[in-house]
matplotlib code that plots the C-alpha trace (Angstrom):
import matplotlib.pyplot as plt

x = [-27.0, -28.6, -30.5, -27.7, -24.8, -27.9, -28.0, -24.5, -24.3, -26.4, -25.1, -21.2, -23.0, -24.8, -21.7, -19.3, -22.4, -21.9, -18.1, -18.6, -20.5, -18.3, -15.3, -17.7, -18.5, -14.5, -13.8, -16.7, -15.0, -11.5, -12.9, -14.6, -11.7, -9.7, -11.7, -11.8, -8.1, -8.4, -10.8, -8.4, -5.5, -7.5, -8.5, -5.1, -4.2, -6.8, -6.1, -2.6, -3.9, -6.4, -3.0, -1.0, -3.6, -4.4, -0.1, -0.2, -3.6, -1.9, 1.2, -1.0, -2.6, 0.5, 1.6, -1.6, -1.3, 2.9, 2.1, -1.4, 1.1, 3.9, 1.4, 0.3, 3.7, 4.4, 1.2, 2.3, 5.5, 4.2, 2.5, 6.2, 7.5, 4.8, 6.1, 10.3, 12.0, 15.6, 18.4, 22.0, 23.8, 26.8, 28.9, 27.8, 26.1, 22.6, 19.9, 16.3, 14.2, 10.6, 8.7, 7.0, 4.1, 3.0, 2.7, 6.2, 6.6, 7.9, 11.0, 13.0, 14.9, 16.9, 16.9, 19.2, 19.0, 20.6, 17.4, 15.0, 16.2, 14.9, 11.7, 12.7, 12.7, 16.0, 16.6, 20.3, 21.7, 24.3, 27.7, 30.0, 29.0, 31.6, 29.5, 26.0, 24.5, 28.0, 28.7, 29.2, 26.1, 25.8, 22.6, 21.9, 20.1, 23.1, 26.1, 26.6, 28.4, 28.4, 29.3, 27.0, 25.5, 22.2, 21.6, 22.3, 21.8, 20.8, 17.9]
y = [-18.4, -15.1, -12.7, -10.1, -13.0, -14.2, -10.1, -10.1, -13.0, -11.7, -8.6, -10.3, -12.4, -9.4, -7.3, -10.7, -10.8, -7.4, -7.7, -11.0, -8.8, -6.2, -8.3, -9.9, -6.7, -6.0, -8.9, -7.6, -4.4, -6.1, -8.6, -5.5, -3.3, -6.3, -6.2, -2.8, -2.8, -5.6, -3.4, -0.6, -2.8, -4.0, -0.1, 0.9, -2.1, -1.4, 2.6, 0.9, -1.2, 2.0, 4.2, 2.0, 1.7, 5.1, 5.2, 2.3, 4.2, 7.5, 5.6, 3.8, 7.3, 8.6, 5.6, 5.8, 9.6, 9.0, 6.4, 8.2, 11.5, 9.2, 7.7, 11.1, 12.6, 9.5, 9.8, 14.4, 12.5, 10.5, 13.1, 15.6, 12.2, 12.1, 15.7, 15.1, 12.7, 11.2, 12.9, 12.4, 15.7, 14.6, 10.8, 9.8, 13.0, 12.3, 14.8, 15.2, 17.6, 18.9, 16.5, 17.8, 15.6, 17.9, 21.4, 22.8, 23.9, 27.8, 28.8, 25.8, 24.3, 21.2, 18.4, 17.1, 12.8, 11.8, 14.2, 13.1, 9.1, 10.5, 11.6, 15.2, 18.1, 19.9, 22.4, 22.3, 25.7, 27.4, 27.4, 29.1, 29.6, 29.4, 29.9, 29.8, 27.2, 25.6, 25.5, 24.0, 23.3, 22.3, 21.0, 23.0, 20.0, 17.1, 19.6, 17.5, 19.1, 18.6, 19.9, 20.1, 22.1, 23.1, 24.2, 21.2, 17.6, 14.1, 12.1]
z = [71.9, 73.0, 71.3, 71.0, 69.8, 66.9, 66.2, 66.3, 64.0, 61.9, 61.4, 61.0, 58.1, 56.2, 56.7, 55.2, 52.2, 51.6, 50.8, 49.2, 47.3, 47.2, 46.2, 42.7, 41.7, 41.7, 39.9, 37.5, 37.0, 36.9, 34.2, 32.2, 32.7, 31.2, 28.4, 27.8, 27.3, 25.1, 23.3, 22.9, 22.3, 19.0, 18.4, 18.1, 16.0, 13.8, 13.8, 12.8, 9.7, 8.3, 8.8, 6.8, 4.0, 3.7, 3.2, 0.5, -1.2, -1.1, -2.8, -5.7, -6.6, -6.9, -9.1, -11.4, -11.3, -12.7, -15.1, -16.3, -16.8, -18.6, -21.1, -21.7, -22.4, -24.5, -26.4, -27.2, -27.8, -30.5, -31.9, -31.7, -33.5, -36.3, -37.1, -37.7, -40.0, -40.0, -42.6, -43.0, -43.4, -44.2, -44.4, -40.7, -39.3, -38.5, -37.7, -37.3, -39.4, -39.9, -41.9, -45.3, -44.6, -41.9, -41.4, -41.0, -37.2, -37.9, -38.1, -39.8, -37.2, -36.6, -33.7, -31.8, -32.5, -29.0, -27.2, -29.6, -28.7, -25.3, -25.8, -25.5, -27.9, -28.2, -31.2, -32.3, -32.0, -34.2, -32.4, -35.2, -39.2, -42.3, -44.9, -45.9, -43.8, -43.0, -39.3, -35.8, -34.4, -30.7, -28.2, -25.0, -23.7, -24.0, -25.4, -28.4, -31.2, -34.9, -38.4, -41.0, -44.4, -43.3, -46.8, -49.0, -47.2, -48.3, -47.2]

ax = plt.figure().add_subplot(projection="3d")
ax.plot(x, y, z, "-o")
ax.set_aspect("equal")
plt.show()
């Protein structure tokens, strides 16, 4: 062999080296780009999962914040309760009136029983009076109707 086929040689094997070396560095890059979408792959997925239980937390504040405000309204309600008692009017007409053990809620007034049943306050309203304290008396809240003496009734 001759000097300029050794050079030659030489220069064909540093030249192969350098894409040999080339070629491993892309398989580097291919093998670290692989991972980096791995990498975002589990990113997302975990994006995912803190989306989802940010949802479900939102969803159990609102459920503590619904049942906090439903024990509150039944706790006023008991309270409301505490203040009425049951009295027949009449033979089979029921109604719900101030209580003397407590301080009489002003102006005397009259609930309706179905509302009160339902944890709601509904004042029974005079439809059409006969006499003195004999009349129709109706709910707004659940239109129920009935006939009674508001002046004379038995407890």
């Amino acid at each position: 062999m001759t000097l300029p086929e050794v050079t030659t040689a030489f220069t064909s094997l540093k030249t192969a080296t350098e894409i040999l070396k080339a070629i491993m560095a892309l398989n580097k890059n291919a093998a670290i780009n692989e991972k980096i979408i791995d990498l975002q792959q589990i990113i997302l997925s975990l994006q995912a999962s803190a989306s989802d239980f940010h949802t479900k937390y939102q969803e159990l504040v609102k459920a503590k914040d619904d049942i906090e405000k439903k024990l509150m309204d039944y706790q006023n309600w008991e309270v409301i309760k505490s203040q009425y008692k049951l009295v027949q009017m009449t033979s089979g007409v029921f109604i719900y009136v101030p209580n003397e053990n407590h301080p009489s809620p002003k102006p005397n007034h009259y609930l309706c029983t179905n509302c009160y049943e339902k944890m709601r306050k509904s004042l029974l309203q005079i439809k059409k009076l006969y006499g003195t304290g004999y009349g129709e008396y109706f709910c707004p809240e659940c239109r129920m109707g009935i006939e009674f003496n508001a002046d004379s009734f038995k407890e």
